[in-house]
C-alpha positions as CSV (number, residue, x, y, z in Angstrom):
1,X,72.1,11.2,-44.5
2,X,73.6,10.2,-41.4
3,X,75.8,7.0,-40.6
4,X,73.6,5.5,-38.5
5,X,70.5,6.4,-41.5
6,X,67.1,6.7,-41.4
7,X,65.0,7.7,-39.7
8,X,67.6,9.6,-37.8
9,X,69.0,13.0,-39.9
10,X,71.6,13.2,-37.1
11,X,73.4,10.8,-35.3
12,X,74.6,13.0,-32.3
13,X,72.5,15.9,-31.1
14,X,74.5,18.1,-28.4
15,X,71.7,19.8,-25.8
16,X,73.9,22.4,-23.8
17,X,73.1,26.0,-22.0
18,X,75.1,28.9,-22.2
19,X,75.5,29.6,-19.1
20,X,74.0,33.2,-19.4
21,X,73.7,35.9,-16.4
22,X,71.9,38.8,-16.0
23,X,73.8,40.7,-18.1
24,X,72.8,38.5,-20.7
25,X,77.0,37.3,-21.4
26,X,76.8,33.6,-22.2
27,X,79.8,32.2,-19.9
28,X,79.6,28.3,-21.1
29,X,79.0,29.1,-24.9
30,X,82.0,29.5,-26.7
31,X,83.6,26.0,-24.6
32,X,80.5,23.9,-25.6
33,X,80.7,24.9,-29.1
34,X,84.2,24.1,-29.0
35,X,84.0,21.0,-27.1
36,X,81.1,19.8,-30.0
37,X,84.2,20.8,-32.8
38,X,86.2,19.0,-31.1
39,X,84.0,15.9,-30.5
40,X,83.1,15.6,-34.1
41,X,86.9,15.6,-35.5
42,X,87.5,13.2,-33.4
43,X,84.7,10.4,-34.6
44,X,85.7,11.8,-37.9
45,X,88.9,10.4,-37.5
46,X,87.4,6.6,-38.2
47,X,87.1,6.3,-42.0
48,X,83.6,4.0,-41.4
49,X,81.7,7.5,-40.5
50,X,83.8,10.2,-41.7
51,X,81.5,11.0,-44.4
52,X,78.1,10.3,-42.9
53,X,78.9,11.7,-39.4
54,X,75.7,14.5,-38.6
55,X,75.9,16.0,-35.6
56,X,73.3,18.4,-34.6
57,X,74.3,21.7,-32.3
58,X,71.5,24.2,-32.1
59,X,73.8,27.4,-31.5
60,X,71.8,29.3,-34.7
61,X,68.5,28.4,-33.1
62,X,69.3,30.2,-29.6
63,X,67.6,33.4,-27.8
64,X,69.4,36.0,-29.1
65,X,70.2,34.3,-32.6
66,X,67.1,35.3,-34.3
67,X,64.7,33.2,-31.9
68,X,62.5,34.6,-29.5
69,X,63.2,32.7,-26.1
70,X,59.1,33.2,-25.3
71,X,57.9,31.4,-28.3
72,X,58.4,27.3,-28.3
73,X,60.7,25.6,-30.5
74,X,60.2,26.1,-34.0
75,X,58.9,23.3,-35.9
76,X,61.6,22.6,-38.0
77,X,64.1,22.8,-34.4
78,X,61.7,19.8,-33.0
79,X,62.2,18.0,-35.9
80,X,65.7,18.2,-35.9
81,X,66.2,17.4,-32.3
82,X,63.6,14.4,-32.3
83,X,66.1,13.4,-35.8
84,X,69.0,12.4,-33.9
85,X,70.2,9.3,-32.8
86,X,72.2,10.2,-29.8
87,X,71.5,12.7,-27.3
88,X,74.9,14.5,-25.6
89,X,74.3,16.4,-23.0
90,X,76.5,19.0,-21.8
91,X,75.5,18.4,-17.9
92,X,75.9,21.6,-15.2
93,X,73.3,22.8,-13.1
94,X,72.8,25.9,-15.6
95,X,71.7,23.1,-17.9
96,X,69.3,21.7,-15.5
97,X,67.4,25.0,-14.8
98,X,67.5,25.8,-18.3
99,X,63.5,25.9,-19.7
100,X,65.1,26.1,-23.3
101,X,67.5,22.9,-22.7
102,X,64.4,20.7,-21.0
103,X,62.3,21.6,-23.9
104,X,64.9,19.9,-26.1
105,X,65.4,16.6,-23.7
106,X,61.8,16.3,-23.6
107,X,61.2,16.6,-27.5
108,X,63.8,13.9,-28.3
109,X,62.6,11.2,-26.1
110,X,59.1,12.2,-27.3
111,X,60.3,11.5,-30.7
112,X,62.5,8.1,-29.7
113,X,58.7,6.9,-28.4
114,X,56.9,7.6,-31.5
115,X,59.7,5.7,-33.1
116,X,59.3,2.9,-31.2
117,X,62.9,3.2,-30.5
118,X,64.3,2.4,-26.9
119,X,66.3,5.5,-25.4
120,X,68.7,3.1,-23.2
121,X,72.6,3.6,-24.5
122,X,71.6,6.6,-26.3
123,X,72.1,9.2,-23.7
124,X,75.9,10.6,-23.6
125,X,76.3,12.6,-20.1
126,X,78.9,14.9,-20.0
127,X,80.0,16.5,-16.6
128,X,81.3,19.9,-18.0
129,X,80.5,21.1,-14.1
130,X,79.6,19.6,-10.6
131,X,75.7,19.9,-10.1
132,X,73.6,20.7,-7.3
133,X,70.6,20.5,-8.7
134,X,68.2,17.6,-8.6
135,X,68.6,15.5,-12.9
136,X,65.6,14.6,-14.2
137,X,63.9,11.6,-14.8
138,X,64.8,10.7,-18.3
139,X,68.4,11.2,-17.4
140,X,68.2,8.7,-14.0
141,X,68.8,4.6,-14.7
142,X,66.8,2.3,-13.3
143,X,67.4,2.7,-10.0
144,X,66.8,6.4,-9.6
145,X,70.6,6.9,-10.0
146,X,72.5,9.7,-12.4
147,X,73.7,8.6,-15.5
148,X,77.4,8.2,-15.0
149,X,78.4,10.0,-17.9
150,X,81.7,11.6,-18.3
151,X,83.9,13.8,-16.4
152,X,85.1,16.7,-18.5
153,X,85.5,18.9,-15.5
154,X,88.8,19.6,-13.0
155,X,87.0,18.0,-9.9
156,X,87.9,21.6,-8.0
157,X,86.7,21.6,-4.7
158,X,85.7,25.8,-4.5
159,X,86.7,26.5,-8.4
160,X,85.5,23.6,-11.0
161,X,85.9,24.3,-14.2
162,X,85.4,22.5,-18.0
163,X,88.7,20.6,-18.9
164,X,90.9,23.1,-21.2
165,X,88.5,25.9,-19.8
166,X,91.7,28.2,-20.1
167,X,93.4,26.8,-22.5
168,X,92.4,29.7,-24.8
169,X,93.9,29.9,-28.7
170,X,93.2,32.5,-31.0
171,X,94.7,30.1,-33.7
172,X,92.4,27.4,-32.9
173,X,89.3,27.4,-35.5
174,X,87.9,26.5,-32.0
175,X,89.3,29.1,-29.9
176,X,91.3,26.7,-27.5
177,X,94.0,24.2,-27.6
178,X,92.2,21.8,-25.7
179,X,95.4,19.6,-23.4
180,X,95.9,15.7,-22.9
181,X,93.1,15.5,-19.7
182,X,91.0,16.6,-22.1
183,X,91.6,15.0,-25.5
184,X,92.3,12.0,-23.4
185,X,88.8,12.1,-21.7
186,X,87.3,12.8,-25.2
187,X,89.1,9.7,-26.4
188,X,87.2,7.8,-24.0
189,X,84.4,9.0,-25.3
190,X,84.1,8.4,-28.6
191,X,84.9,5.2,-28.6
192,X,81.7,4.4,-26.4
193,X,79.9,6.5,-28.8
194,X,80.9,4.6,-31.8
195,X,79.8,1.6,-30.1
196,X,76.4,2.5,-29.6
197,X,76.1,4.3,-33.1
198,X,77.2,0.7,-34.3
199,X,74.5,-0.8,-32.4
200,X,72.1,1.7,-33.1
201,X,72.3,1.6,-37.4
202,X,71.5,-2.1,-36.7
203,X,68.5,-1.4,-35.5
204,X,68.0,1.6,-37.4
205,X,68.1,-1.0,-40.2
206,X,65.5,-3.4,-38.6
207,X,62.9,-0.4,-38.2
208,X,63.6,0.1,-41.9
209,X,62.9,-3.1,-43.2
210,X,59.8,-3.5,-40.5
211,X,58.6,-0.2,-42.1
212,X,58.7,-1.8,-45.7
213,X,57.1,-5.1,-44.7
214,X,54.5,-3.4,-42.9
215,X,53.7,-1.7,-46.0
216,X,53.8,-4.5,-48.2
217,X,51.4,-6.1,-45.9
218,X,49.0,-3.6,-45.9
219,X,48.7,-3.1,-49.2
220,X,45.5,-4.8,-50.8
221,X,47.0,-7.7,-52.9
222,X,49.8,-9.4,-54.3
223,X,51.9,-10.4,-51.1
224,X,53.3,-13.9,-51.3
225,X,52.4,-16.8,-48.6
226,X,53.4,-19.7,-48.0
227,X,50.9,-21.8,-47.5
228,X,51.7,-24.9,-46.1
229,X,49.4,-28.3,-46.6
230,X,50.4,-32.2,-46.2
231,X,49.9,-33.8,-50.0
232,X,47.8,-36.9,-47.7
233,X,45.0,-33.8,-47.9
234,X,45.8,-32.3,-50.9
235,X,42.0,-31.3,-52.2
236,X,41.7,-29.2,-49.1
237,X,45.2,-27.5,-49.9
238,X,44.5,-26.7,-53.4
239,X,41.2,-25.2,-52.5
240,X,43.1,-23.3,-49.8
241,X,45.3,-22.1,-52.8
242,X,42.9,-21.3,-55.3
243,X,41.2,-19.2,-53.2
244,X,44.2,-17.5,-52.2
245,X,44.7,-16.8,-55.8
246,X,41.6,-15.6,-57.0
247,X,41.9,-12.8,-54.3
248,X,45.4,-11.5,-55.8
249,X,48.0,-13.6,-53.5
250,X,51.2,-15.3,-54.6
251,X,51.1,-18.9,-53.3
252,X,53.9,-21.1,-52.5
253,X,55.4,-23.6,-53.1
254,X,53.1,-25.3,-56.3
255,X,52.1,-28.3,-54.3
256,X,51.4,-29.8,-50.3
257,X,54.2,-31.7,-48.9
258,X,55.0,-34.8,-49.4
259,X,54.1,-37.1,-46.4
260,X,57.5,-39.0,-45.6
261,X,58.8,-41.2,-42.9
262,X,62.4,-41.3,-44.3
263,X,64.0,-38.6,-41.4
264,X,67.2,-37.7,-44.1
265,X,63.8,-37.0,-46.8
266,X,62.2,-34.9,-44.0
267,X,65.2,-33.0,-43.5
268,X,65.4,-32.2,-47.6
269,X,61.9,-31.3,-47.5
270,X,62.2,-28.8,-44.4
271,X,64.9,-27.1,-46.0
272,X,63.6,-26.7,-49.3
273,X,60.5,-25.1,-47.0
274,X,62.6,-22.9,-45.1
275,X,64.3,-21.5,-48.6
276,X,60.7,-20.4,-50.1
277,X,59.7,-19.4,-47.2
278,X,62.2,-16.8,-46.2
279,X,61.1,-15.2,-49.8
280,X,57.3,-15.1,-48.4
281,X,55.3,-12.2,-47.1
282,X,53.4,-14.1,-44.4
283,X,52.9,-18.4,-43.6
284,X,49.6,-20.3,-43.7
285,X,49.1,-23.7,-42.3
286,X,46.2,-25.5,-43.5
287,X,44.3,-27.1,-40.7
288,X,42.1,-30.4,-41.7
289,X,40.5,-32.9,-40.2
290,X,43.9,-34.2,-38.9
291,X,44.5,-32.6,-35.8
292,X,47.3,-34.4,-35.1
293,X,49.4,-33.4,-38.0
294,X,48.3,-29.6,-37.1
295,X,49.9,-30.4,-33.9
296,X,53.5,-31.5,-35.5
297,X,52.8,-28.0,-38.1
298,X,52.7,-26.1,-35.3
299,X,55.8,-27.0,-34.0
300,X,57.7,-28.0,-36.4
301,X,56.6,-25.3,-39.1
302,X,55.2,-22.9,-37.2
303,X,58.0,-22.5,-34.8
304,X,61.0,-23.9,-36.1
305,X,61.0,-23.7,-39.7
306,X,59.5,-19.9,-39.5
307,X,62.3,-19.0,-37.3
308,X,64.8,-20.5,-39.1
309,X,63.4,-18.4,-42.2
310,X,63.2,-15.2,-40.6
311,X,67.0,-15.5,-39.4
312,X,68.0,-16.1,-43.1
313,X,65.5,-12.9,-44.4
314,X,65.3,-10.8,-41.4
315,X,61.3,-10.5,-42.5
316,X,58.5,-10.2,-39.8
317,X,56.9,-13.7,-42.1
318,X,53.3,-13.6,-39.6
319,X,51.9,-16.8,-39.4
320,X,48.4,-18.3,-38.9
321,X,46.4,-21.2,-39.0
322,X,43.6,-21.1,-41.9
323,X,41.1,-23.8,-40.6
324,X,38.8,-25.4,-42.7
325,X,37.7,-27.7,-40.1
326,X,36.0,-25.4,-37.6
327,X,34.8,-26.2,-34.2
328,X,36.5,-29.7,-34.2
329,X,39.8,-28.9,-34.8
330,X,39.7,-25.8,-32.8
331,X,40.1,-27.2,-29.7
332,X,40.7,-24.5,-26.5
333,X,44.3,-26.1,-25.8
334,X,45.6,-26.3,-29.5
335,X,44.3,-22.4,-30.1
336,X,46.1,-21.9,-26.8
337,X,48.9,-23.4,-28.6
338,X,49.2,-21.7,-31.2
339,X,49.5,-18.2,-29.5
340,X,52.1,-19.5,-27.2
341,X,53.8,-20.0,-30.6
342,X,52.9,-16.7,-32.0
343,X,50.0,-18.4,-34.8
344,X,47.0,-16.8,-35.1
345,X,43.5,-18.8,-36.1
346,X,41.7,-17.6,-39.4
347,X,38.0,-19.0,-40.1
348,X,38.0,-20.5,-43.8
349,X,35.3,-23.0,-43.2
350,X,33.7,-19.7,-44.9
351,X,33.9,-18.4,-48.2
352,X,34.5,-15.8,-48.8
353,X,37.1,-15.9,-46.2
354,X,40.1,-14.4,-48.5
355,X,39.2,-10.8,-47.0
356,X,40.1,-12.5,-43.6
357,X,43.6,-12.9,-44.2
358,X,43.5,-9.4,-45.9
359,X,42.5,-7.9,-42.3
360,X,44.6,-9.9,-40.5
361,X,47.6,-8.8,-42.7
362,X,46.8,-5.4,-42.3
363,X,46.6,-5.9,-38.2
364,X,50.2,-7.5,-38.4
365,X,51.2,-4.1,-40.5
366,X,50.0,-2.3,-37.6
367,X,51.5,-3.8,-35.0
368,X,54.5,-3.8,-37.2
């Protein structure tokens, strides 16, 4: 598994050409394979990934190395590329005209957008060579400029060439003994590297848990709600929570609240809510013949309280209004309301209405 987990298998993928010419020797190889070591001992050297660190170099999986450079990438190649966090690129212009290196680029941010997953901070450019050729689009920022990236070459004017590019050592696992430019340049980037693994295992984690919730709300019963009620209309509550019940939800809490005007009682009561409801599935209000009380729900429940609740249980908690009124409490300014505050509006003037709230918690799965 890699630090950063799942559903990344990698955390670093490093895209790079060889450089080849028509004699078919592969110039830029044996440095970029090297320069991928030597990058991965160095984010080794933080004990928080040293055992998780994956990084992905496809230098088995090459013409030449058993694949045959007319057929497209393997399966198993696109999974592993659209697997990993972070994608390094090893920038010259023999990357750039490379059809086997675009293949690659355009695989991973394929994969990032079936994710869901942003690609912004995830795109390490490294400048092993000045280019002449024109970058592509996913490797442009906003304003149609390159990626800054970072400068791993000498800057010659008539003869550039990678840092350490002769620094050649037979008893180097790597084959070089890379000098300071370089290990200082590599310094540099690792540690921007580690900041944007950091950042993205946090939301590696959030897809995770989304992932979960969304299949607990899909599933056909047993999810807990919160269904919220005032005790000043309790019969219309408990029918609310019956109903709830006989259709396989967990309801919470085991009565309405209490109607108080006491603002240090209110404040007791809206906590005690926000604790059982960060341990719910999804939030009901129940909308009566008092529209005005809706109103304060809205806000004060629907908004505040939910919010507080998600921040405690980092859980999606979808809420809606289940009204048992019908046409005169939905009025076209509080449904308008409501969506400004993310509620939706459930029909239970109805029954059976329970396989509403099924649906809808199946939509919110989705869109999960």
């Amino acid at each position: 598994m890699s630090y950063v987990g799942a559903p990344f298998a990698h955390d670093l993928f490093v895209s790079y050409s060889h450089g080849s010419d028509a004699g078919g020797e592969a110039f830029l190889q044996k440095w970029s394979e090297a320069f991928a070591q030597e990058l991965e001992r160095e984010l080794r050297t933080d004990a928080r990934v040293r055992n998780s660190m994956r990084i992905f170099l496809d230098k088995d999986l090459r013409p030449g190395r058993g694949v045959d450079p007319l057929e497209p990438l393997s399966e198993q190649l696109q999974k592993d590329v659209g697997a990993s966090g972070i994608l390094v690129v090893l920038m010259s212009d023999d990357y750039l005209r490379s059809r086997w290196c675009t293949d690659e680029r355009e695989w991973w941010h394929s994969a990032q957008g079936g994710l869901g997953l942003s690609t912004n901070g995830r795109i390490a450019v490294v400048r092993i060579l000045p280019t002449t050729e024109a970058w592509p689009a996913q490797l442009l920022d906003t304003r149609g400029e390159q990626l800054p990236g970072f400068k791993f070459h000498n800057g010659h004017p008539t003869a550039a060439r990678p840092l350490g590019w002769t620094d050649r050592s037979p008893n180097s696992p790597s084959g070089y003994s890379f000098g300071a430019a370089f290990a200082n340049t590599l310094l540099d980037l690792a540690g921007r590297l580690y900041q944007h693994l950091d950042e993205l295992r946090v939301r590696a984690e959030e897809l995770r848990r989304n992932e979960e919730e969304a299949r607990k709300l899909s599933q056909s019963g047993g999810q807990s709600i919160y269904l919220h009620g005032r005790s000043d209309r309790a019969a219309a509550w408990e029918k609310a929570g019956l109903h709830l019940t006989d259709a396989g939800f967990v309801v919470v809490p085991g009565s309405p609240d209490r109607v108080e005007a006491d603002p240090e009682r209110l404040r007791e009561i809206g906590e005690r809510r926000i604790e059982a409801m960060s341990a719910c599935d999804a939030l009901l209000l129940v909308g009566t013949d008092d529209g005005l009380a809706l109103d304060a729900d809205l806000v004060v429940v629907g908004r505040h309280d939910r919010q507080s609740a998600r921040a405690r249980s980092h859980r999606l908690l979808p809420c809606g209004v289940l009204d048992t009124n019908g046409t005169v409490l939905a009025t076209p300014i509080r449904c308008a309301s409501a969506r400004n505050v993310q509620v939706d509006w459930l029909d239970g003037t109805r029954e059976p209405w329970a396989p509403k709230v099924h649906e809808w918690l199946k939509q919110k799965a989705t869109l999960a």
